[in-house]
C-alpha positions as CSV (number, residue, x, y, z in Angstrom):
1,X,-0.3,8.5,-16.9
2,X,2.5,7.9,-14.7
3,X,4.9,9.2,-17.1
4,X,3.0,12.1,-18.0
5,X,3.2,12.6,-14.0
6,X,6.6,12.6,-13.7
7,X,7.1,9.2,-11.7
8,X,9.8,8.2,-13.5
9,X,11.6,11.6,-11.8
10,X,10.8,11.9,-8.6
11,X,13.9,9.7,-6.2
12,X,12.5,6.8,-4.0
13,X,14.3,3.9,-2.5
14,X,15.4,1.5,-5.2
15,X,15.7,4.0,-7.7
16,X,12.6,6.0,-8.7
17,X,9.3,6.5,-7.6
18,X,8.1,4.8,-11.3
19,X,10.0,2.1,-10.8
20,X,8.7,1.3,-6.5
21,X,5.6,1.2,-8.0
22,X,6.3,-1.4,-10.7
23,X,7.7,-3.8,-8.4
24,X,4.9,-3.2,-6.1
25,X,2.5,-4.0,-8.9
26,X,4.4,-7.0,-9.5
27,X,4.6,-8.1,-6.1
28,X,0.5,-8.1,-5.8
29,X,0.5,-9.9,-9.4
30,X,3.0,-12.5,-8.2
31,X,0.6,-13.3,-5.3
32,X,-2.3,-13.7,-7.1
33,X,-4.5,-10.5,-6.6
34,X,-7.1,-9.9,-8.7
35,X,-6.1,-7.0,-11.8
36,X,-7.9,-4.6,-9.5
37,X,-5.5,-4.7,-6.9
38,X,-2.5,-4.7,-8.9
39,X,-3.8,-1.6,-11.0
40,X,-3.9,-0.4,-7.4
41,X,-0.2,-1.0,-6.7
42,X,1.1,0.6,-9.8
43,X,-0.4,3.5,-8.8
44,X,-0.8,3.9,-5.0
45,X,1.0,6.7,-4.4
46,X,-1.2,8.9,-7.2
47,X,-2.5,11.4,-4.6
48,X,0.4,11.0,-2.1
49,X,0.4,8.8,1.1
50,X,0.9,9.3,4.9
51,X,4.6,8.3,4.3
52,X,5.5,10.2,1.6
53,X,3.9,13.6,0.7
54,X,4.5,14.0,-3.1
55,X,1.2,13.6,-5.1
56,X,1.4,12.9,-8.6
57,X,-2.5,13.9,-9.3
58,X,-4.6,16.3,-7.5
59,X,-7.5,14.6,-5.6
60,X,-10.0,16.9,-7.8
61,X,-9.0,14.2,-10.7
62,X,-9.7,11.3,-9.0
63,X,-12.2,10.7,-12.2
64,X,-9.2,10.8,-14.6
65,X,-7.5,8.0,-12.7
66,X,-10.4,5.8,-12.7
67,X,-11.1,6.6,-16.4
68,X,-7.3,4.9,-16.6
69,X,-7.3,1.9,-14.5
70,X,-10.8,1.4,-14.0
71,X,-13.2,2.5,-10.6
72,X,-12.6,-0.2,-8.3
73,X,-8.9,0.2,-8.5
74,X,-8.7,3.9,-8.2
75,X,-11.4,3.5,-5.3
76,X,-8.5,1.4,-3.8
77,X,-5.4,3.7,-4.5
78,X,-7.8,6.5,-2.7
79,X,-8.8,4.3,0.1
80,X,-4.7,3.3,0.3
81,X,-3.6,7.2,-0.1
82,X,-6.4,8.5,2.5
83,X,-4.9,6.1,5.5
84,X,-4.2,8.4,8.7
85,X,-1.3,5.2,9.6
86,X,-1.3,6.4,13.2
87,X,-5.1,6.3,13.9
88,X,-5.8,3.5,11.4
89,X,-2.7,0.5,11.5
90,X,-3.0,-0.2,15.5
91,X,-6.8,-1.9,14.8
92,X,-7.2,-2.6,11.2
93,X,-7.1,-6.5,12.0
94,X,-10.3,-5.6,14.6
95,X,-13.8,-5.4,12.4
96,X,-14.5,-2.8,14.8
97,X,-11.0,-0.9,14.7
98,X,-11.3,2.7,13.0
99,X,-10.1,3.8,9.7
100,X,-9.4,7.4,9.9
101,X,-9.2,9.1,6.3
102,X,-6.4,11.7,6.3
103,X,-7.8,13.6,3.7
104,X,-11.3,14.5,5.3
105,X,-10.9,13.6,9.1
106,X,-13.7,11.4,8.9
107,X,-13.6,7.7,11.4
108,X,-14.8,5.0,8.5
109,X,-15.5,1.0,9.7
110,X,-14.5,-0.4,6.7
111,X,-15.2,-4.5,5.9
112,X,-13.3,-7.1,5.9
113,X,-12.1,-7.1,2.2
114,X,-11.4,-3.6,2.0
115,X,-9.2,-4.2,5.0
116,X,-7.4,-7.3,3.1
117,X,-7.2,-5.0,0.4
118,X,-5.2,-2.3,2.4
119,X,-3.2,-4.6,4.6
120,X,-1.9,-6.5,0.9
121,X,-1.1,-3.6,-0.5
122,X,0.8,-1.9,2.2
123,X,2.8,-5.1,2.6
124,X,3.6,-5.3,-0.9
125,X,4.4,-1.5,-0.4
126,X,6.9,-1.9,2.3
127,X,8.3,-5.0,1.7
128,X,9.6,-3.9,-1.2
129,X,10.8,-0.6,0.6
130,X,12.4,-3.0,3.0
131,X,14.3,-5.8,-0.1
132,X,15.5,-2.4,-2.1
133,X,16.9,-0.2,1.1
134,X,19.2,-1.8,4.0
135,X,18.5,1.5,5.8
136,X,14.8,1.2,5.9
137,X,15.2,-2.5,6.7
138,X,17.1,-2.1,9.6
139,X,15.0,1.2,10.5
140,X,11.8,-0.5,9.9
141,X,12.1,-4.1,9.8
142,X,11.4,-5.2,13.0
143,X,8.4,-2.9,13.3
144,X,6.9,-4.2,9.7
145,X,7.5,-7.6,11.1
146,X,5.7,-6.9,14.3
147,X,2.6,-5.0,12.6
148,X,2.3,-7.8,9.8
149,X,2.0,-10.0,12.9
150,X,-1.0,-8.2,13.9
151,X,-2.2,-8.3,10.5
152,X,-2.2,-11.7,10.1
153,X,-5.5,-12.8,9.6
154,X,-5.8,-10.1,6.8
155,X,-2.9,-11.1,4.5
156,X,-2.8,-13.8,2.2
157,X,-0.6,-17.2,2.5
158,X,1.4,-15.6,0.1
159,X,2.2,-12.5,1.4
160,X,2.6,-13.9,4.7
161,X,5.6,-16.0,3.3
162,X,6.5,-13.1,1.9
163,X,6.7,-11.2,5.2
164,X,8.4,-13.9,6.6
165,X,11.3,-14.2,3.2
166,X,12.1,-10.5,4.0
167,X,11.7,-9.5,7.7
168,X,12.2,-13.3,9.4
169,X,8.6,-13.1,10.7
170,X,6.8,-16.8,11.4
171,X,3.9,-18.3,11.2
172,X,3.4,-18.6,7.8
């Protein structure tokens, strides 16, 4: 499906957009995530994201995804794609912090595991964004490092180390 969909095409940092979200699916394998999650990673970016606006399937075939990888997984590459960053990354440690969906406006309170969920796969989104570029490391770094600190409680041992390998954060 991703090569039907052109991934292998379309430029991203590292190389291509097919290949970003290999090594995120690796990344998530590598720390243990369960095959729902790292189905999620290989294809996160399937309807687009708030950081980068190409969609490789139209929301309207949300079903053909999840005949693919399976409905929990697609449910998390919507829930990943659907993120308004602005409204949703200052609070998502906070049980009460808002999720605001990009895609329909609405303000969701999601739990706690869909929020591990999210903040895993955005850090194994932009830490790989941040080991493949220099530019977006030294653009980005010290703000992934600061919002992965405030994500803390959400991210597992490994990913924390993780965090701390790439962008010198502590606390592991």
């Amino acid at each position: 499906m991703l090569e039907a969909a052109g991934a292998a095409e379309i430029e991203h940092p590292g190389g291509t957009l097919s290949a970003h979200l290999a090594r995120t699916s690796d990344r998530l394998s590598a720390w243990g995530a369960r095959p729902a999650l790292v189905s999620a990673g290989l294809c996160h970016a399937f309807y687009g994201t708030d950081g980068f606006a190409v969609a490789l399937l139209d929301l309207e075939r949300r079903a053909d995804l999840a005949e693919t990888i399976g409905a929990e997984a697609e449910a998390l590459v919507y829930f990943y794609a659907s993120c308004d960053r602005a409204a949703s990354y200052p609070q998502l440690a906070d049980e009460e912090g808002p999720f605001v969906d990009r895609f329909t406006g609405e303000r969701l309170r999601p739990d706690l595991a869909a929020r591990r969920d999210f903040a895993e796969l955005t850090a194994a989104n932009e830490l790989d964004l941040a080991m493949v570029s220099p530019e977006f490391h030294a653009r980005h770094g010290a703000g992934l490092r600061a919002l992965f600190g405030r994500w803390r409680s959400l991210l597992s041992p490994a990913a924390r180390a993780h965090c701390a390998d790439v962008l010198g954060a502590t606390g592991r």
